[in-house]
VEXDREN-2710 file (C-alpha; in Angstrom, 1 decimal):
% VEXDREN-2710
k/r/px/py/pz
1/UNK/67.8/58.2/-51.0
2/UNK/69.4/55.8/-48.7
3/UNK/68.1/54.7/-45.6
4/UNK/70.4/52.0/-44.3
5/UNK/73.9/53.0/-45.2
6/UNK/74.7/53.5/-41.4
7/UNK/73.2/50.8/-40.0
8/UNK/73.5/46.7/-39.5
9/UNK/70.6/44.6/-40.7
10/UNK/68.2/43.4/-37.6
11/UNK/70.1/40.7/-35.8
12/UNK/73.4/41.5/-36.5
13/UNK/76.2/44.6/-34.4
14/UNK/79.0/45.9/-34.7
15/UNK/81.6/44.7/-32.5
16/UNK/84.3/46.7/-31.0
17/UNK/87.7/46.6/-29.6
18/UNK/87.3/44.9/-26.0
19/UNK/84.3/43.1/-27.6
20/UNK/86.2/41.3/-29.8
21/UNK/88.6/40.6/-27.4
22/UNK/86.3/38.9/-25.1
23/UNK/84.8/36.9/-28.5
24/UNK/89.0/36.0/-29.6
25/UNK/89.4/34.6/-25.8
26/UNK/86.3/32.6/-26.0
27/UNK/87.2/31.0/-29.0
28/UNK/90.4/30.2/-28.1
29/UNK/89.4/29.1/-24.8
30/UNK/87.1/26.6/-26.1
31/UNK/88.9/25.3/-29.1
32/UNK/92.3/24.6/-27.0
33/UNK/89.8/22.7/-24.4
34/UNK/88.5/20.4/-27.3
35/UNK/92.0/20.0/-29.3
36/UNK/93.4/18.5/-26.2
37/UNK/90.6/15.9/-26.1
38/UNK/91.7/14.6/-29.6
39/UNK/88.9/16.8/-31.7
40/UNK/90.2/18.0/-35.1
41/UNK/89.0/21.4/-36.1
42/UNK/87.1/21.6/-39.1
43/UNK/85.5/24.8/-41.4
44/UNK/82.4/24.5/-43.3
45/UNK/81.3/26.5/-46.2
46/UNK/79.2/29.5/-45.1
47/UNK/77.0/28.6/-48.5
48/UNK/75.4/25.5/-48.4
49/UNK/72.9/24.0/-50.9
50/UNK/69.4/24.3/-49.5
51/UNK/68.9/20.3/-50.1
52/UNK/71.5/19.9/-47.2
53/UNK/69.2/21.6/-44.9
54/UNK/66.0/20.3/-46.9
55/UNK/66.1/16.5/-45.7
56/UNK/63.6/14.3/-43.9
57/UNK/63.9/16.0/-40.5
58/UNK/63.1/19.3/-42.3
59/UNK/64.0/21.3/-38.8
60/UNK/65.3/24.3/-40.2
61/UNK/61.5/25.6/-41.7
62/UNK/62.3/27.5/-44.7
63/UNK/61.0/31.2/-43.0
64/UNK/64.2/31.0/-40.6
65/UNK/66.7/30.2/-43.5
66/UNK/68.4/33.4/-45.5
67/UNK/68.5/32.2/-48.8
68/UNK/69.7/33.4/-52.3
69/UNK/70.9/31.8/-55.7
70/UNK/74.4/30.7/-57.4
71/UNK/74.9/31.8/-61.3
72/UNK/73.1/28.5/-62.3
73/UNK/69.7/29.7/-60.5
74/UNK/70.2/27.0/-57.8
75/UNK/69.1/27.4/-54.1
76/UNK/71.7/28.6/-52.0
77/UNK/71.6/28.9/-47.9
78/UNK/73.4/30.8/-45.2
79/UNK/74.8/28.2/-43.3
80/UNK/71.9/27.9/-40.1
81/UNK/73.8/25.1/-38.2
82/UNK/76.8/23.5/-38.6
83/UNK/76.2/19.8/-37.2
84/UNK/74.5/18.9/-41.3
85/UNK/77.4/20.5/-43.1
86/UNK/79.7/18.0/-40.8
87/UNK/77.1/15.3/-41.6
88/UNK/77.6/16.0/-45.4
89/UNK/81.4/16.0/-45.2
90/UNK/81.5/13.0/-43.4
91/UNK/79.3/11.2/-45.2
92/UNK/81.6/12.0/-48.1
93/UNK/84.7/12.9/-47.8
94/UNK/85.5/11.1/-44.2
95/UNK/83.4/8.0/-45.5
96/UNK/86.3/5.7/-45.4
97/UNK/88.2/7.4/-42.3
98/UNK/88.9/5.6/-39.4
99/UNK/86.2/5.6/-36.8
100/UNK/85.7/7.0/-34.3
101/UNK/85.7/10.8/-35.9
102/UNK/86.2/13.5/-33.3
103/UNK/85.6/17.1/-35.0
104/UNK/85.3/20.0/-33.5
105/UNK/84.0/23.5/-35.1
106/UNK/84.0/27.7/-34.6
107/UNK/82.0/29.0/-36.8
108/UNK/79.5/31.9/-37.8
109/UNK/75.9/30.4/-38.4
110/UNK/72.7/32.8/-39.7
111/UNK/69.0/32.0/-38.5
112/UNK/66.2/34.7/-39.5
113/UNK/65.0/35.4/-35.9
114/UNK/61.4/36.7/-35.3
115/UNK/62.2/40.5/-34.1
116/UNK/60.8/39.9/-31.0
117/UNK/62.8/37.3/-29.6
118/UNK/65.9/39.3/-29.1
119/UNK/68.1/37.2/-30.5
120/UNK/71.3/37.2/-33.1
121/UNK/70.7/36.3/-36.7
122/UNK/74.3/36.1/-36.9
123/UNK/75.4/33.7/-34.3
124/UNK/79.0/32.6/-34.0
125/UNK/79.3/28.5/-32.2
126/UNK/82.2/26.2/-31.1
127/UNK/81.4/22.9/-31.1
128/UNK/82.3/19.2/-31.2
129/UNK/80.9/16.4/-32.9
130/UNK/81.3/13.1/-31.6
131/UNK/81.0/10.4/-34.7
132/UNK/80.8/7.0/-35.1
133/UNK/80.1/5.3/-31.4
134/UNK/76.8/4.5/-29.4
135/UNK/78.9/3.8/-26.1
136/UNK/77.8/4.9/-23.2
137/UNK/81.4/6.3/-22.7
138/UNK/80.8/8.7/-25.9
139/UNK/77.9/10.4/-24.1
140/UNK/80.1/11.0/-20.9
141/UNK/82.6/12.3/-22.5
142/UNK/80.5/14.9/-24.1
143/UNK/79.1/15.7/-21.4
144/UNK/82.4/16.1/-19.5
145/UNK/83.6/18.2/-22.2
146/UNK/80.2/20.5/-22.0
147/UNK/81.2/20.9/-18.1
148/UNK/84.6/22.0/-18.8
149/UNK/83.2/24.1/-21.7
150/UNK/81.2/25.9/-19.1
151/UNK/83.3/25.9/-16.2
152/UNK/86.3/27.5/-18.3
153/UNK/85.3/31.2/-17.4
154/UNK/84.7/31.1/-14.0
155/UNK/81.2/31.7/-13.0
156/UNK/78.2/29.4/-11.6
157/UNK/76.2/26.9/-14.2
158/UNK/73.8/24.3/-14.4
159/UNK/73.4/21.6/-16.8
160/UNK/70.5/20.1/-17.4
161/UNK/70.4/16.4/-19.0
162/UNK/66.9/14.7/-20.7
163/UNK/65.9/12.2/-22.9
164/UNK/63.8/11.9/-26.0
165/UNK/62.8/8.5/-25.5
166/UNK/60.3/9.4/-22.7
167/UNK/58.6/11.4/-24.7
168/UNK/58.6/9.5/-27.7
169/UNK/57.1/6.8/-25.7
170/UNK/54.3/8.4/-24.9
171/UNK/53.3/10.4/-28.0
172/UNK/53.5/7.4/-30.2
173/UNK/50.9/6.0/-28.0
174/UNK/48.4/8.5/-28.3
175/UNK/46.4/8.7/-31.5
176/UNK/47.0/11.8/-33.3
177/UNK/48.7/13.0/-36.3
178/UNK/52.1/14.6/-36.8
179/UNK/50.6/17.9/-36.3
180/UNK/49.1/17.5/-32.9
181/UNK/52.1/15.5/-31.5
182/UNK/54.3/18.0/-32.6
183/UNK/51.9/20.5/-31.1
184/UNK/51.9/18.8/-27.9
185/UNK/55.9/19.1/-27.9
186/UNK/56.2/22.8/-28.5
187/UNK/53.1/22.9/-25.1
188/UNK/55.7/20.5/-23.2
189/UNK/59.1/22.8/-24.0
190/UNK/57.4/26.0/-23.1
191/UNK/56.4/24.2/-19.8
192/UNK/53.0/25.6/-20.6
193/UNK/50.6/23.4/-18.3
194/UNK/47.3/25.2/-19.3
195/UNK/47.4/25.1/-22.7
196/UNK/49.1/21.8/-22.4
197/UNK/45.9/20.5/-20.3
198/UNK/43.2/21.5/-22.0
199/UNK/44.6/20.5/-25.4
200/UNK/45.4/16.9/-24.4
201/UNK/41.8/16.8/-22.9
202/UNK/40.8/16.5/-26.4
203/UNK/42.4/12.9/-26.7
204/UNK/40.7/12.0/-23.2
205/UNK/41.5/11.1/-19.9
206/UNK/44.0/7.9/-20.4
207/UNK/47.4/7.0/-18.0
208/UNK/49.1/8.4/-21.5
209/UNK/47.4/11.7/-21.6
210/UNK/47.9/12.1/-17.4
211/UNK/51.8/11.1/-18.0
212/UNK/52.1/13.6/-20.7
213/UNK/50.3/16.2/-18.7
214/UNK/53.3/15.8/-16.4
215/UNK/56.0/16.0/-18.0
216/UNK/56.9/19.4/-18.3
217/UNK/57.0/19.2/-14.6
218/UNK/59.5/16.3/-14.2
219/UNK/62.8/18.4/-13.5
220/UNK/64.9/18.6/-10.4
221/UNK/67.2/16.0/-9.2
222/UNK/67.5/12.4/-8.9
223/UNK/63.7/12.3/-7.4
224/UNK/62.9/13.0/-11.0
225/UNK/63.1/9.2/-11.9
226/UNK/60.9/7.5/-9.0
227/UNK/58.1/10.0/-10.2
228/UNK/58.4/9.4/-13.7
229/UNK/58.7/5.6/-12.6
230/UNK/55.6/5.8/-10.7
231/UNK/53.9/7.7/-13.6
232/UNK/54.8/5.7/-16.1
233/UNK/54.5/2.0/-16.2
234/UNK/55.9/1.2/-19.4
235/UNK/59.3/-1.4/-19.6
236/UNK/60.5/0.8/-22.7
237/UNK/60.4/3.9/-20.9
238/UNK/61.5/2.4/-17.3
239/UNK/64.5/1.1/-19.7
240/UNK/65.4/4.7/-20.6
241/UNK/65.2/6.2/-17.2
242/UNK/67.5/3.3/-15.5
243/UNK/70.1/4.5/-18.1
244/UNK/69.8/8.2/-17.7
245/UNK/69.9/7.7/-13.6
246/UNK/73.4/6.7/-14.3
247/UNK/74.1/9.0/-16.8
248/UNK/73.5/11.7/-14.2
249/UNK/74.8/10.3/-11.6
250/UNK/78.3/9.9/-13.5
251/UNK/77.6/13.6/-14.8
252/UNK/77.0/14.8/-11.0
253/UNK/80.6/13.0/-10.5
254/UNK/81.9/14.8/-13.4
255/UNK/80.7/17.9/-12.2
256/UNK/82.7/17.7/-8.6
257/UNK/80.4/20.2/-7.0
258/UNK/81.5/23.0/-9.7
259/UNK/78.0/23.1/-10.9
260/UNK/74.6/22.4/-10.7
261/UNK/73.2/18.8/-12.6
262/UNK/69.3/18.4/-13.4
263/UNK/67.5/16.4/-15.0
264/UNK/64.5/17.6/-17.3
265/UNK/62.2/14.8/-18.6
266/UNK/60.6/17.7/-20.4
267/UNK/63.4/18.6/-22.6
268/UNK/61.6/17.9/-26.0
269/UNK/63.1/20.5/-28.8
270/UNK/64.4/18.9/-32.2
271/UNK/62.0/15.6/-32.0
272/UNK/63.2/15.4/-35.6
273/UNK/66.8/15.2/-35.0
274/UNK/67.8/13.9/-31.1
275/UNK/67.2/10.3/-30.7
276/UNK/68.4/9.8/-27.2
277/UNK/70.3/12.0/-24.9
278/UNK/69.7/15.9/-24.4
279/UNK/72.0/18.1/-22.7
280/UNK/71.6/22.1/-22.1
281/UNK/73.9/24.0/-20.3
282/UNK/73.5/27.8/-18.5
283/UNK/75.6/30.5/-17.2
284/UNK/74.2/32.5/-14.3
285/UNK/73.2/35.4/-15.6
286/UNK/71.6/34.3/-19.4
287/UNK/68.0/33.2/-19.4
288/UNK/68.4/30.7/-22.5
289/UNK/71.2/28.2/-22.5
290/UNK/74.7/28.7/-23.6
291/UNK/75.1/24.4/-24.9
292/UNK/72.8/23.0/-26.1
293/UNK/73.2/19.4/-27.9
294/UNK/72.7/15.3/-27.4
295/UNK/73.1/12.2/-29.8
296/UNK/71.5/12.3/-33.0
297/UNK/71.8/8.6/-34.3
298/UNK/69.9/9.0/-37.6
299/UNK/70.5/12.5/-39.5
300/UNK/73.9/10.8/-41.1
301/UNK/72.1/8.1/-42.2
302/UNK/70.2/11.2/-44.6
303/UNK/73.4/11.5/-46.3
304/UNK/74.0/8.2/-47.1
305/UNK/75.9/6.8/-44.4
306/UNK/74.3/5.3/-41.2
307/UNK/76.9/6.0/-38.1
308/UNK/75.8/7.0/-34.7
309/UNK/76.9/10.2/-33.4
310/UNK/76.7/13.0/-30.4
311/UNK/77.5/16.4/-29.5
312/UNK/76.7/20.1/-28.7
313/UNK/77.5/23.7/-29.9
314/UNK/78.2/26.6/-27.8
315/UNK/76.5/29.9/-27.8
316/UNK/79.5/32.5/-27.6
317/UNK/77.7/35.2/-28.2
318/UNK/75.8/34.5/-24.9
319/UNK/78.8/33.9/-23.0
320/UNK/79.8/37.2/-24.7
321/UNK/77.1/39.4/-23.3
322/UNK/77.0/37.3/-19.7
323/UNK/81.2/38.6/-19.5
324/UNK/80.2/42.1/-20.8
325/UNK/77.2/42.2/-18.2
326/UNK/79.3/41.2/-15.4
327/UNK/81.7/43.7/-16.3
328/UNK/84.5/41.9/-16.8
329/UNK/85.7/43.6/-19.9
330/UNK/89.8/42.7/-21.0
331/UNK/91.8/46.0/-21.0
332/UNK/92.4/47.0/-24.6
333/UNK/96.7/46.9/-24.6
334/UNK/97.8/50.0/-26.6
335/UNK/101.2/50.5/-28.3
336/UNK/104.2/50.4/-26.4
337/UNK/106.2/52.7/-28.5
338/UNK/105.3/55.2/-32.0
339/UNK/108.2/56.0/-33.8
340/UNK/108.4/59.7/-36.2
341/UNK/110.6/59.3/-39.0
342/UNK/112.3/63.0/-40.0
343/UNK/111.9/63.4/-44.0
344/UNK/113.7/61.2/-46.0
345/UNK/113.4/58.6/-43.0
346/UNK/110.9/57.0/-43.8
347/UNK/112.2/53.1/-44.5
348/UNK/114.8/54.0/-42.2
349/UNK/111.9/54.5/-39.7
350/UNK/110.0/51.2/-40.8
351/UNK/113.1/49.0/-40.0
352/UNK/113.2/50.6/-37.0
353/UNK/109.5/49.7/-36.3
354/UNK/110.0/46.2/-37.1
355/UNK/113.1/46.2/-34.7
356/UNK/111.4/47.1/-31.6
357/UNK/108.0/44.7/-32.3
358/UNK/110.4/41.6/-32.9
359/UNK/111.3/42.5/-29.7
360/UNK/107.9/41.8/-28.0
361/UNK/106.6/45.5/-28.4
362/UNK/103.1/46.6/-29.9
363/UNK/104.8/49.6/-32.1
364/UNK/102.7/52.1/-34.3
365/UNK/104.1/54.5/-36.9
366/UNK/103.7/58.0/-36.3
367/UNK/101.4/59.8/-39.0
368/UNK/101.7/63.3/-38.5
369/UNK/104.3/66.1/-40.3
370/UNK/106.1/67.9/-37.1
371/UNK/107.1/66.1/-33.8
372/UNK/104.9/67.8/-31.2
373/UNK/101.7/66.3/-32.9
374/UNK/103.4/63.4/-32.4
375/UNK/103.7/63.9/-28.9
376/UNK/100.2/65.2/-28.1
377/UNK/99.3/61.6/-30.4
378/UNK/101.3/59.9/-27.8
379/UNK/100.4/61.4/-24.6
380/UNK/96.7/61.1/-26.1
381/UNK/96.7/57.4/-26.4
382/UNK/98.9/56.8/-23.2
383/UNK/101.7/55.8/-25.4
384/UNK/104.9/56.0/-22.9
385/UNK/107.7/55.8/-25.6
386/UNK/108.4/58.0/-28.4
387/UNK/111.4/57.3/-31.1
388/UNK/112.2/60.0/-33.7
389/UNK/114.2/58.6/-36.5
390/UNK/116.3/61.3/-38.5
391/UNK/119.1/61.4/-41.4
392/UNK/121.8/63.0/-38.9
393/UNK/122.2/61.0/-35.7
394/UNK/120.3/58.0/-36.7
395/UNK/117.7/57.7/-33.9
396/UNK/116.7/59.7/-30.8
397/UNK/114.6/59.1/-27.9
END
C-alpha cells in the first residue's frame, strides 16, 4: 500500500504559479545586483563527496546531512551549503586565476531540519563569495552589497554586524575544553542569560567569566563599544572593536538612513568557520535572518590553498514567504490569444501560433474538437482573443 504518493517529504512544498514568480524575480533581482559589481556566476554540483563537507571545521554534523552512495559504494551528500563547494573549485580549478575572484551563486542547498524548527530542508540561496583579499575595502563592499541585497524589494531591514574575535578572546582564556566552550557559544547565540550564568559559575567568578556573562547583551548601537571597552581590558580585543567601530560607522554611511545598522558582540554561530567579521541581515516581518555571512580566512586553506576570503548567502525562501505574507503576490499573465485550427489545420495553425508570439504575444493552442468549447476555454481563462484557422479562408477572427 502506498502512503506517500501524494505528498512532499517534510521540509520541502510544492510551489505554484505566482509562487514561482515571486522565487524567478528574486533570483533575478539578486543575481543582476551582484553581476553588476563584477561577480561571475558559478553552479556547483548538487552531489558532493562527503569528505568536502567532512574537514577540520566539521560544521555540518553528519545528522543534518542527506546522504547516499555512488556505484563504487562511496559517500555521497546533498549539497548543505555552497560556500565549501566554491572552496573546492577554487582551490582547484581557479588555483592559478587571477586574484581577486569575485563569484557569485543561486543555488538549491538540502539541510535535514529537526521538525520542529519550521524550517525548509530544501532551501534555495544567492550569494557571493568574495576571494582572495583581507582589505578592509573587501569587507565594505560586502557589506554594501548585503544592503542593496536587502533594500532591493522595498521594505524596512536591519543589519546587524559582529565579530568573532571578541569572543574568541575571551573563551581561549577560560580553562575548559572544546566541549564547554562550544557549549558556552550555543548559551551566548540563544542570548540565554540564565543558563548562560549559572553554567559559567562553574569556572568561577573571574573579569573573563563576568565579560562573557555579558556578551549576549552587547547589541544596540555605537554605545556597544564603550561597554564592551569598559568590560573588557584586553589590547587584543580593544584592537578588534576600534576596527569594527569603523566598520559600522562606514556601514551606517552605506546604509543612508534606508535601514537600520547594529552591532551584536554576541553574534557567535560557526566559531569553526568565521574568523573575523559577521554580518546578518532581516526583513520586517521574518523572525530569523534573510543574510547571513562574514570572512572566513582559513576554510580554503582545508583545500589546499591558503587565500583569505568573505561573503554571505541569501535566504530566498524567506524573502519568499515575507512577499507572500505581505500580500504582494505578481499577477499571473495569461495568454493573450488561443488559436483553433479546423481539421486538416493543424500545422497551418502552429505557424500561425508562432506568428503572433514573435510578435510579443503569450499564445496557447486550442485543444478541444468544436469551436464553442473553445470559446467557453477562452472566456474561462479571461483569454480576450480567439483565432480559428481553417482550409477555406485561411484565418478568422
Amino acid at each position: 500500500m502506498k502512503n506517500y504518493d501524494l505528498i512532499t517529504p517534510e521540509g520541502t512544498k510544492d510551489l505554484l504559479f505566482a509562487e514561482c514568480i515571486i522565487r524567478r524575480n528574486i533570483e533575478n533581482t539578486l543575481l543582476d545586483l551582484f553581476k553588476k559589481r563584477g561577480y561571475s556566476e558559478m553552479i556547483t554540483p548538487g552531489v558532493e563527496f562527503f569528505d568536502v563537507f567532512n574537514q577540520k571545521t566539521r560544521y555540518f554534523s553528519q545528522e543534518t546531512l542527506y546522504k547516499l552512495t555512488d556505484g563504487k559504494g562511496r559517500l555521497l551528500v546533498m549539497r548543505p551549503d555552497s560556500t565549501m563547494p566554491i572552496a573546492r573549485v577554487v582551490a582547484t580549478r581557479l588555483r592559478d586565476a587571477v586574484l581577486p575572484l569575485k563569484l557569485c551563486y543561486n543555488q538549491t542547498v538540502y539541510r535535514n531540519e529537526s521538525a520542529l524548527k519550521g524550517r525548509s530542508d530544501e532551501l534555495v540561496q544567492a550569494g557571493i563569495e568574495l576571494i582572495g583579499s583581507q582589505m578592509k575595502m573587501a569587507d565594505l563592499e560586502v557589506i554594501s552589497t548585503a544592503v542593496d541585497s536587502l533594500s532591493a524589494f522595498g521594505m524596512e531591514f536591519s543589519l546587524e554586524i559582529g565579530h568573532i574575535g571578541v569572543f574568541r578572546s575571551l573563551v581561549d582564556k577560560l580553562e575548559a575544553d572544546d566541549k564547554d566552550k562550544d557549549h558556552i557559544r550555543k548559551l551566548i547565540q540563544s542570548k540565554n542569560f540564565p543558563a548562560l550564568n549559572d553554567f559559567l559559575d562553574a569556572f568561577g567568578n573571574t573579569p573573563v567569566t563576568a565579560a562573557l556573562k555579558k556578551l549576549p547583551a552587547l547589541f544596540g548601537g555605537e554605545e556597544v563599544f564603550d561597554k564592551a571597552e569598559e568590560l573588557i581590558p584586553d589590547e587584543n580585543v580593544k584592537h578588534i572593536l576600534d576596527e569594527l567601530r569603523e566598520i559600522y560607522r562606514n556601514a551606517a554611511e552605506l546604509c543612508n538612513g534606508e535601514g537600520n545598522i547594529t552591532v551584536d558582540l554576541g553574534l557567535v554561530n560557526k566559531t569553526d568557520y568565521y574568523t573575523g567579521l559577521i554580518i546578518k541581515g532581516y526583513l520586517k516581518g521574518h523572525g530569523d535572518e534573510v543574510i547571513s555571512g562574514g570572512r572566513y580566512d582559513k576554510l580554503i586553506a582545508e583545500f589546499g590553498y591558503d587565500i583569505p576570503a568573505v561573503g554571505f548567502a541569501v535566504n530566498i525562501n524567506a524573502i519568499s514567504k515575507v512577499i507572500e505574507r505581505n500580500g504582494i503576490l505578481p499577477a499571473v499573465r495569461g495568454a493573450d490569444v488561443i488559436v483553433y485550427a479546423e481539421e486538416g489545420c493543424e500545422v497551418e495553425a502552429l505557424k500561425k501560433a508562432k506568428e503572433l508570439r514573435e510578435q510579443g504575444m503569450i499564445v496557447e493552442n486550442a485543444l478541444f474538437d468544436d469551436i464553442e468549447s473553445v470559446r467557453e476555454y477562452a472566456k474561462d481563462k479571461k483569454i480576450a482573443r480567439v483565432v480559428v484557422v481553417d482550409g477555406e479562408s485561411g484565418e478568422e477572427e
